[in-house]
mmCIF file of the N, C-alpha and C atoms, coordinates in Angstrom:
data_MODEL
# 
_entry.id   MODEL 
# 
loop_
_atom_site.group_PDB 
_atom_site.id 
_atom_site.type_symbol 
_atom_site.label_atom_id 
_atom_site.label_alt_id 
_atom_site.label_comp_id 
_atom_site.label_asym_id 
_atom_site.label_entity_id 
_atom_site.label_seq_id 
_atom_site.pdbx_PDB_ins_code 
_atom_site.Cartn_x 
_atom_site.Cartn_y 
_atom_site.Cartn_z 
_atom_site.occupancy 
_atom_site.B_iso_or_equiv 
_atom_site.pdbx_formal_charge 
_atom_site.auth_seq_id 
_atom_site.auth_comp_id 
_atom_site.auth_asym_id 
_atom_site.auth_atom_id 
_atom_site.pdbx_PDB_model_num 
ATOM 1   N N  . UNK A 1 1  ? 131.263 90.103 187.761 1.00 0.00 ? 1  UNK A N  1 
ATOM 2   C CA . UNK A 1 1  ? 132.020 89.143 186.997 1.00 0.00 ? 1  UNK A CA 1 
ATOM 3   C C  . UNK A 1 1  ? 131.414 87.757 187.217 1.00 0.00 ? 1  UNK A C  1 
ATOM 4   N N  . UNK A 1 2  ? 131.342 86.964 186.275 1.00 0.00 ? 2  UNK A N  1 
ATOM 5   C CA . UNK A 1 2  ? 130.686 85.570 186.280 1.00 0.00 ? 2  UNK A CA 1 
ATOM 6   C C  . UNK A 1 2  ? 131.928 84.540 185.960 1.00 0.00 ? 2  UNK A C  1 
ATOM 7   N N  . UNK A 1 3  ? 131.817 83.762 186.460 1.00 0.00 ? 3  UNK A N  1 
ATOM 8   C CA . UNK A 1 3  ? 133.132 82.591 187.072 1.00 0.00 ? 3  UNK A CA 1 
ATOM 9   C C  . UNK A 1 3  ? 132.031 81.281 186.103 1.00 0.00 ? 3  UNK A C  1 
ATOM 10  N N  . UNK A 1 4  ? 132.909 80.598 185.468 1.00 0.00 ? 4  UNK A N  1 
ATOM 11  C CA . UNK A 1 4  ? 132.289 79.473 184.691 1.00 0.00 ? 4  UNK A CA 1 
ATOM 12  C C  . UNK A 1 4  ? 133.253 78.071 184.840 1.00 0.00 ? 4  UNK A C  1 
ATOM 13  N N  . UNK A 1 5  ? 132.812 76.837 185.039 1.00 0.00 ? 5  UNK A N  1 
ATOM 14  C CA . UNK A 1 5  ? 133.604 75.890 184.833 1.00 0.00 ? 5  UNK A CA 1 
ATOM 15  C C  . UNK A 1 5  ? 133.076 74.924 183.600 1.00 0.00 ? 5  UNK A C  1 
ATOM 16  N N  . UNK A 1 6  ? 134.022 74.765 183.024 1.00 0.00 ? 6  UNK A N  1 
ATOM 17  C CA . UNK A 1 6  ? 133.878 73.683 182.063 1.00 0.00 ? 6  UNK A CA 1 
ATOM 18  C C  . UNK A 1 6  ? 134.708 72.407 182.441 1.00 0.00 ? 6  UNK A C  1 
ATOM 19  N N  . UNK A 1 7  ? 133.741 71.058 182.061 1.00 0.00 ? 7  UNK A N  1 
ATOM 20  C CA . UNK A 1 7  ? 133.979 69.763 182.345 1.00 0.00 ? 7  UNK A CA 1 
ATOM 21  C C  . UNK A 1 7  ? 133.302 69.323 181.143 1.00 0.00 ? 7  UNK A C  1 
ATOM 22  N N  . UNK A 1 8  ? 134.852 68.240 180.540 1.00 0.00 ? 8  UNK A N  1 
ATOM 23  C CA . UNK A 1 8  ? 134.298 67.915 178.931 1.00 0.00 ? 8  UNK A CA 1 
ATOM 24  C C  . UNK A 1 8  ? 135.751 66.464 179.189 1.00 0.00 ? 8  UNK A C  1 
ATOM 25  N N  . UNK A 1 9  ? 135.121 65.619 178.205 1.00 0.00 ? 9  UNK A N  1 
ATOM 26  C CA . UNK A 1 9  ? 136.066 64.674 177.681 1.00 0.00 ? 9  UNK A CA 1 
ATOM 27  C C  . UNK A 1 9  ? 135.400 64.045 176.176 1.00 0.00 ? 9  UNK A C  1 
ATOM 28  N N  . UNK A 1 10 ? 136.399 63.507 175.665 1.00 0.00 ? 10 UNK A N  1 
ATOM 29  C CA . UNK A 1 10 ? 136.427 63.479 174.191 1.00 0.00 ? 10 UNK A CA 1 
ATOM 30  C C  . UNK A 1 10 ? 136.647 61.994 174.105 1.00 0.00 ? 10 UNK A C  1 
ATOM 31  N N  . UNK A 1 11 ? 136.284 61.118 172.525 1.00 0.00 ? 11 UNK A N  1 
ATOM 32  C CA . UNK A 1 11 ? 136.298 59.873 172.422 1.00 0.00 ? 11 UNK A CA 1 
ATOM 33  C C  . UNK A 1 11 ? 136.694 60.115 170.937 1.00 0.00 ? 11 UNK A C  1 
ATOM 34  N N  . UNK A 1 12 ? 137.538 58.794 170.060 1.00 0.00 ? 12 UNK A N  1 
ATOM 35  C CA . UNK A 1 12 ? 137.372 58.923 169.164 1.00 0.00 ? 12 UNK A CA 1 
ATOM 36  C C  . UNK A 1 12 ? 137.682 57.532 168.303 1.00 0.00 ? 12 UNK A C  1 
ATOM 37  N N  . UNK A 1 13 ? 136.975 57.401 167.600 1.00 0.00 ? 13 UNK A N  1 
ATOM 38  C CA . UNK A 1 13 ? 136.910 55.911 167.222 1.00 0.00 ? 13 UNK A CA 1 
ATOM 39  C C  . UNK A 1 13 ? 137.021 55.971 165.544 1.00 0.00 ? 13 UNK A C  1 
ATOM 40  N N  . UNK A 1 14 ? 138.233 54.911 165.159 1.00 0.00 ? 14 UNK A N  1 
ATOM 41  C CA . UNK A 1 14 ? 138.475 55.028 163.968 1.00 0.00 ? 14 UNK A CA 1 
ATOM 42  C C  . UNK A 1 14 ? 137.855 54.216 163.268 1.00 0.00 ? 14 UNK A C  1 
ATOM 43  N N  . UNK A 1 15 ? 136.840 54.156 161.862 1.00 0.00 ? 15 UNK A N  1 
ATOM 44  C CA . UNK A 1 15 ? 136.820 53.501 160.994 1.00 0.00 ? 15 UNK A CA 1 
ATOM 45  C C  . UNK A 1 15 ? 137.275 52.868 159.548 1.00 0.00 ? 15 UNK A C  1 
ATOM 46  N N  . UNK A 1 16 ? 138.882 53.794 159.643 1.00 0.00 ? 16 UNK A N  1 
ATOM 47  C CA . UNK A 1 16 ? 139.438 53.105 158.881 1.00 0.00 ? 16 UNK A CA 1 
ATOM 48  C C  . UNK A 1 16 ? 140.690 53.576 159.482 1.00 0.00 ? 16 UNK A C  1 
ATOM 49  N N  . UNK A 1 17 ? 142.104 53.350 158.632 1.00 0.00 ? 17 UNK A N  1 
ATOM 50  C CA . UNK A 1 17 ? 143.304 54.103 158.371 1.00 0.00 ? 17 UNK A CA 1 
ATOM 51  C C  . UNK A 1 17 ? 143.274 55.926 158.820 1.00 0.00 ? 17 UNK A C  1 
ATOM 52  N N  . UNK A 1 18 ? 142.253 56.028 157.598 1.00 0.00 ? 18 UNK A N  1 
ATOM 53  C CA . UNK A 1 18 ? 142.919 57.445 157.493 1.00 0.00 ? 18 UNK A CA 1 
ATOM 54  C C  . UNK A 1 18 ? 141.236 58.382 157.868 1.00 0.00 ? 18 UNK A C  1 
ATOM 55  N N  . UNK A 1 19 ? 139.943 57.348 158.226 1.00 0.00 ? 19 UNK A N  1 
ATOM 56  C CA . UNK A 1 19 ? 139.293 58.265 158.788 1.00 0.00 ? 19 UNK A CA 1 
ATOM 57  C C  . UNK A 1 19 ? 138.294 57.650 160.000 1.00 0.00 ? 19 UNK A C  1 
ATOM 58  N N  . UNK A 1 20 ? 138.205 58.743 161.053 1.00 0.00 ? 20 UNK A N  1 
ATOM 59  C CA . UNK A 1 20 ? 137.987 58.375 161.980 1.00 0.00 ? 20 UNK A CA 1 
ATOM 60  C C  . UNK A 1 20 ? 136.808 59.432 162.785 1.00 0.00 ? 20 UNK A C  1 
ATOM 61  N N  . UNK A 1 21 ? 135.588 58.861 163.561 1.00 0.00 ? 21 UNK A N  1 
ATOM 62  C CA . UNK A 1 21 ? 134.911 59.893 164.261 1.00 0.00 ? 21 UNK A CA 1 
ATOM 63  C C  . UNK A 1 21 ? 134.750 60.195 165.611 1.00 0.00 ? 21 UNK A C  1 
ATOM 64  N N  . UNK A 1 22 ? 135.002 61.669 165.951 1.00 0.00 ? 22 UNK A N  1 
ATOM 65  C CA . UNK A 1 22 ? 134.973 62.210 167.239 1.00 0.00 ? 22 UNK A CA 1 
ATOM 66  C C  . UNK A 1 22 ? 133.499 62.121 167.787 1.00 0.00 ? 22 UNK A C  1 
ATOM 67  N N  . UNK A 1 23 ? 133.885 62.593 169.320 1.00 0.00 ? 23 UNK A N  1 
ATOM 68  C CA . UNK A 1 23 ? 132.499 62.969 170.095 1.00 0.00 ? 23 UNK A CA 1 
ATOM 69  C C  . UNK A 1 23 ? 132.848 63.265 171.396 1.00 0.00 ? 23 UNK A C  1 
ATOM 70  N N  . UNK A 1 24 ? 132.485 64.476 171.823 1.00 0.00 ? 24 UNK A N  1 
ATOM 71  C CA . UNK A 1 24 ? 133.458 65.006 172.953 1.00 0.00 ? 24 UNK A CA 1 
ATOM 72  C C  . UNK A 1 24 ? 132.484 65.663 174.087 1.00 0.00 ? 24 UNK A C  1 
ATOM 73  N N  . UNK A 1 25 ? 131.227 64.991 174.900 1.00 0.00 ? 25 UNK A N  1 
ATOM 74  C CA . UNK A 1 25 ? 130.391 65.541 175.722 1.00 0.00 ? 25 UNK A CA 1 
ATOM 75  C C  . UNK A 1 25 ? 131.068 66.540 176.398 1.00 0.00 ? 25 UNK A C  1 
ATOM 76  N N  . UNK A 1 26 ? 130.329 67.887 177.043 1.00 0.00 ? 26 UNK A N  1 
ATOM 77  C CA . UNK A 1 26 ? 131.076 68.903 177.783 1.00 0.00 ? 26 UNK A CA 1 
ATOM 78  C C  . UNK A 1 26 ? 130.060 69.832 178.459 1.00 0.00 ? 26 UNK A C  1 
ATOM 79  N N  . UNK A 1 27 ? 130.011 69.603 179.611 1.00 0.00 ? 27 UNK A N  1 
ATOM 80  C CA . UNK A 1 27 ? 129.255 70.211 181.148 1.00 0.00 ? 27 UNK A CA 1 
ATOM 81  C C  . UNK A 1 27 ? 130.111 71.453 181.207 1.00 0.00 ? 27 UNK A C  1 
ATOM 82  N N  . UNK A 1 28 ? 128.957 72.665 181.338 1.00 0.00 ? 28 UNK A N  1 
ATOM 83  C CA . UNK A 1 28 ? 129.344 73.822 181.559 1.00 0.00 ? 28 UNK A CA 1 
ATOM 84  C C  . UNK A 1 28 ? 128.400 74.277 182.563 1.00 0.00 ? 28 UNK A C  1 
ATOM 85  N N  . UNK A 1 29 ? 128.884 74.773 183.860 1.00 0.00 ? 29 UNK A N  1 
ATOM 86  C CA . UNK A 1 29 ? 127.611 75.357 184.924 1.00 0.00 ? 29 UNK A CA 1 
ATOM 87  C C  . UNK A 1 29 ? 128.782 76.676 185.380 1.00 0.00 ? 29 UNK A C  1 
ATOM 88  N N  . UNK A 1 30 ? 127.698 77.534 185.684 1.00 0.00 ? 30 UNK A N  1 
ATOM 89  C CA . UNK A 1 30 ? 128.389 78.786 186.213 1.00 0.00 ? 30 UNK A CA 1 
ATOM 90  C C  . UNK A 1 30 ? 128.376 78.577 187.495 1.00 0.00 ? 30 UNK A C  1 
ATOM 91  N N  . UNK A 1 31 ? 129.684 79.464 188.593 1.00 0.00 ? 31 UNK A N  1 
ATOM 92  C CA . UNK A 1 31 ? 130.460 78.657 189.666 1.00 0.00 ? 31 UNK A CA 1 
ATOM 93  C C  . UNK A 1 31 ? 129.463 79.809 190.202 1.00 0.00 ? 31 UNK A C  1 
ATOM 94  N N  . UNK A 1 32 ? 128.936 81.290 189.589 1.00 0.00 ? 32 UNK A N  1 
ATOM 95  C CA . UNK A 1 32 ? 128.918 82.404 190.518 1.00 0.00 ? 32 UNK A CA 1 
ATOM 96  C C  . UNK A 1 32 ? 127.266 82.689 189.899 1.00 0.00 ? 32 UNK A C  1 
ATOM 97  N N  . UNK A 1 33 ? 125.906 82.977 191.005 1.00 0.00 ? 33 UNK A N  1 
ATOM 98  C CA . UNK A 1 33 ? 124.947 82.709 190.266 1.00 0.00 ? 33 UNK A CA 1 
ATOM 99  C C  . UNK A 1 33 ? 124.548 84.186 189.616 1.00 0.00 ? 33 UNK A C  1 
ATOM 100 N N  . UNK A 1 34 ? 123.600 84.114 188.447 1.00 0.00 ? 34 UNK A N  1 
ATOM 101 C CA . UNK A 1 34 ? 123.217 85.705 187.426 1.00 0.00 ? 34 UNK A CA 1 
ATOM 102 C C  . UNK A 1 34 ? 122.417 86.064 188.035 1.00 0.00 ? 34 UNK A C  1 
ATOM 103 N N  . UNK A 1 35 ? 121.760 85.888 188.703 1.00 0.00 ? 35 UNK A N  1 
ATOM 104 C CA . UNK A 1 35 ? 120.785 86.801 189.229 1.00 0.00 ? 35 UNK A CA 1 
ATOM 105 C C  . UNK A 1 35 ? 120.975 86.813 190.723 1.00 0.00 ? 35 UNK A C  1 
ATOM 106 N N  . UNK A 1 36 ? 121.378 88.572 191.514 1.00 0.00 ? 36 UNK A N  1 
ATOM 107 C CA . UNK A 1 36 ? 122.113 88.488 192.073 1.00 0.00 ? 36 UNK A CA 1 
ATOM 108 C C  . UNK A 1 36 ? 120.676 89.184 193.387 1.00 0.00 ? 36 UNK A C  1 
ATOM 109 N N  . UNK A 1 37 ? 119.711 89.356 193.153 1.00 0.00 ? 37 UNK A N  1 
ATOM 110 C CA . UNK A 1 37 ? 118.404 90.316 193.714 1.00 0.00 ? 37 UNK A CA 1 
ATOM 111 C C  . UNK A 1 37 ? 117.830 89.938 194.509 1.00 0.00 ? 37 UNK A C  1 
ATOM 112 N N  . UNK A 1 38 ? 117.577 88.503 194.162 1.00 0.00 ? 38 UNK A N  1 
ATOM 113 C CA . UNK A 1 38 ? 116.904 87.787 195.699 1.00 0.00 ? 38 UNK A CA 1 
ATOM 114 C C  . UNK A 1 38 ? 118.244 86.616 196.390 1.00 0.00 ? 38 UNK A C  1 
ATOM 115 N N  . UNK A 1 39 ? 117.474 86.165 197.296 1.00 0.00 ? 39 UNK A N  1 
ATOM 116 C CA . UNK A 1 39 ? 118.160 85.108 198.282 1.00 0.00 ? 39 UNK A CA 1 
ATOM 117 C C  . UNK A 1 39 ? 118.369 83.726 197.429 1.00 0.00 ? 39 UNK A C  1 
ATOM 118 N N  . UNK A 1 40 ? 117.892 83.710 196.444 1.00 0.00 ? 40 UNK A N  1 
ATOM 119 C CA . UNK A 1 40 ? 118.059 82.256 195.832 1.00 0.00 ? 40 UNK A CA 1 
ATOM 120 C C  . UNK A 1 40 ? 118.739 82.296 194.478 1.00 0.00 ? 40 UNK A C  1 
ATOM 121 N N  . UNK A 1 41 ? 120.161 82.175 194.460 1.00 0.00 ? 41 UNK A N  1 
ATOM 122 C CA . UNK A 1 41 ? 121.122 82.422 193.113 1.00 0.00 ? 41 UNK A CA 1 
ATOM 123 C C  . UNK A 1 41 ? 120.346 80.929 192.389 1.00 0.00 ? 41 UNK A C  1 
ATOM 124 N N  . UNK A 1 42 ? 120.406 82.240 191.103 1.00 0.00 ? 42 UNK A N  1 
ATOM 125 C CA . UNK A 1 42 ? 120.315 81.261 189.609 1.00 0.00 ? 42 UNK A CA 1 
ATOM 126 C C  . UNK A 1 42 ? 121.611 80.719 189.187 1.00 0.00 ? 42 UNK A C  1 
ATOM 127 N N  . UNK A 1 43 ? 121.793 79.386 188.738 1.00 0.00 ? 43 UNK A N  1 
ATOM 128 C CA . UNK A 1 43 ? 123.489 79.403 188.392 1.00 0.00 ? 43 UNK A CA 1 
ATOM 129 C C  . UNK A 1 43 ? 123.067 78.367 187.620 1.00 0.00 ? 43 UNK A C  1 
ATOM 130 N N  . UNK A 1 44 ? 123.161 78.984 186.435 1.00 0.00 ? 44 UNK A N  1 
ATOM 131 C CA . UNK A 1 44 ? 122.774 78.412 184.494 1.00 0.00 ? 44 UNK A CA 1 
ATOM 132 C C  . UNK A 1 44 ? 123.684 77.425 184.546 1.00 0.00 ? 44 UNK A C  1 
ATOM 133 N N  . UNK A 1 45 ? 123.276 76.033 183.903 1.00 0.00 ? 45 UNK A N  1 
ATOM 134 C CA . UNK A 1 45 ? 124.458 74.980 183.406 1.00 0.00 ? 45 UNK A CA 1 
ATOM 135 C C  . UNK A 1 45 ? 123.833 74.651 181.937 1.00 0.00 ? 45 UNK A C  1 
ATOM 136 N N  . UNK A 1 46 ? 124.711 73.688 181.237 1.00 0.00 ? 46 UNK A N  1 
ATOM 137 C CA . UNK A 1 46 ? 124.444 73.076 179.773 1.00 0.00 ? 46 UNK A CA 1 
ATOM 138 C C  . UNK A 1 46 ? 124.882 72.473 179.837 1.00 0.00 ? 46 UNK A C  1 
ATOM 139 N N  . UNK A 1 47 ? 124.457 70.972 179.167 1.00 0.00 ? 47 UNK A N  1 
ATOM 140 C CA . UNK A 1 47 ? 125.517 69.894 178.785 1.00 0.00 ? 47 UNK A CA 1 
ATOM 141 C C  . UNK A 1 47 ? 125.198 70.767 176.798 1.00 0.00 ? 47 UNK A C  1 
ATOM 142 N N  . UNK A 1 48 ? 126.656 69.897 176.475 1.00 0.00 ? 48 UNK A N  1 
ATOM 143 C CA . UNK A 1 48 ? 126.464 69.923 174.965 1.00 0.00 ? 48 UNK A CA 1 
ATOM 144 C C  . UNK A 1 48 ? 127.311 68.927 174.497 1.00 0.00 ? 48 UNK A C  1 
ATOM 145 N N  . UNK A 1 49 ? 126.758 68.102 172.794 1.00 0.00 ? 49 UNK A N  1 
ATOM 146 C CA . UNK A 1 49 ? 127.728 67.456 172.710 1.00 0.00 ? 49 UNK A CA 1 
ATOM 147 C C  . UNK A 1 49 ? 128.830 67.427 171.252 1.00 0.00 ? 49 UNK A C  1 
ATOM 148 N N  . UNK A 1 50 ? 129.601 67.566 171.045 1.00 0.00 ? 50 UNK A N  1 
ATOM 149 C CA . UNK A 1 50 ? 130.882 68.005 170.056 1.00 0.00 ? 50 UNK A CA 1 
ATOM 150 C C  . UNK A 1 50 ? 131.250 66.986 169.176 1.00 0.00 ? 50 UNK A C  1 
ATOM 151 N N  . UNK A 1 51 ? 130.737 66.646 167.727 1.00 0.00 ? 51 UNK A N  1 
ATOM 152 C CA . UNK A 1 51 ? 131.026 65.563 166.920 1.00 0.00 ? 51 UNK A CA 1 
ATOM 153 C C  . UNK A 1 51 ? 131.462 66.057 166.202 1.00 0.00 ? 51 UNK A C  1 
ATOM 154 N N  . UNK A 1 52 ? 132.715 64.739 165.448 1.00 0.00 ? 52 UNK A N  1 
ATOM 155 C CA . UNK A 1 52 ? 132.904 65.163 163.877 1.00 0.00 ? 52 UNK A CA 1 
ATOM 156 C C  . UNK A 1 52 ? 133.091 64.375 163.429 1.00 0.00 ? 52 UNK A C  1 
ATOM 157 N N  . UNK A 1 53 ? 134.088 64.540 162.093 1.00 0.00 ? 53 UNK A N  1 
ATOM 158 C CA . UNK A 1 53 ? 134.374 63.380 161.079 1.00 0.00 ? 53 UNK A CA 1 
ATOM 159 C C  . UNK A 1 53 ? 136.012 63.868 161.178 1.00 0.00 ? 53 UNK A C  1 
ATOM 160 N N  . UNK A 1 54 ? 136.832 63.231 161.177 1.00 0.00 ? 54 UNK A N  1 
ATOM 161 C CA . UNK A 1 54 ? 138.562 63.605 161.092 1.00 0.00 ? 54 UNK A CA 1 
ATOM 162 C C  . UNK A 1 54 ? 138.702 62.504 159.586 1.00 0.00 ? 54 UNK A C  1 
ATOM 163 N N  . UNK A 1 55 ? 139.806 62.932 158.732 1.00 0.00 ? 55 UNK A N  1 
ATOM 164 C CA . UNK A 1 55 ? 140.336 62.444 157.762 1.00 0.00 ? 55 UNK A CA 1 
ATOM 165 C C  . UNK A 1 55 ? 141.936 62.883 157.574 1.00 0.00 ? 55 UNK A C  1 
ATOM 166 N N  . UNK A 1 56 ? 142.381 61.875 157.905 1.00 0.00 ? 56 UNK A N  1 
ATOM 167 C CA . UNK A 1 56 ? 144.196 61.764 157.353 1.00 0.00 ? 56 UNK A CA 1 
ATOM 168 C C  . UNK A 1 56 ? 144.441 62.216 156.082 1.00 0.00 ? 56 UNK A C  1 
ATOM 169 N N  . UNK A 1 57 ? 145.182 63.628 155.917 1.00 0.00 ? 57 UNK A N  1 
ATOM 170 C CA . UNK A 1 57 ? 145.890 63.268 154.262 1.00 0.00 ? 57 UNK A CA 1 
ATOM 171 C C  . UNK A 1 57 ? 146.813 62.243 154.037 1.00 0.00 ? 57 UNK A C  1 
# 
């Protein structure tokens, strides 16, 4: 079984009334490492980052 943590926070800044844009960076590293064969665990991370466009009806 592989154990993962995610660490993320979000921003969002309006340019008008009714529309406004996101962006939400988010760190993901595995807690438990994949390769389990030798003495030196692999333990994969990623940053990634999460944009959009939001619009109010």
């Amino acid at each position: 079984m592989i154990y993962i943590s995610v660490l993320g926070m979000g921003a969002q800044y309006a340019i008008s009334s009714k529309i406004s844009v996101n962006l939400a960076p988010t760190f993901k590293y595995s807690l438990t490492p994949v390769n389990t064969s030798n003495s030196l665990g692999y333990h994969p991370y990623s940053l990634s980052w999460f944009t959009g466009v939001s619009y109010k009806l």
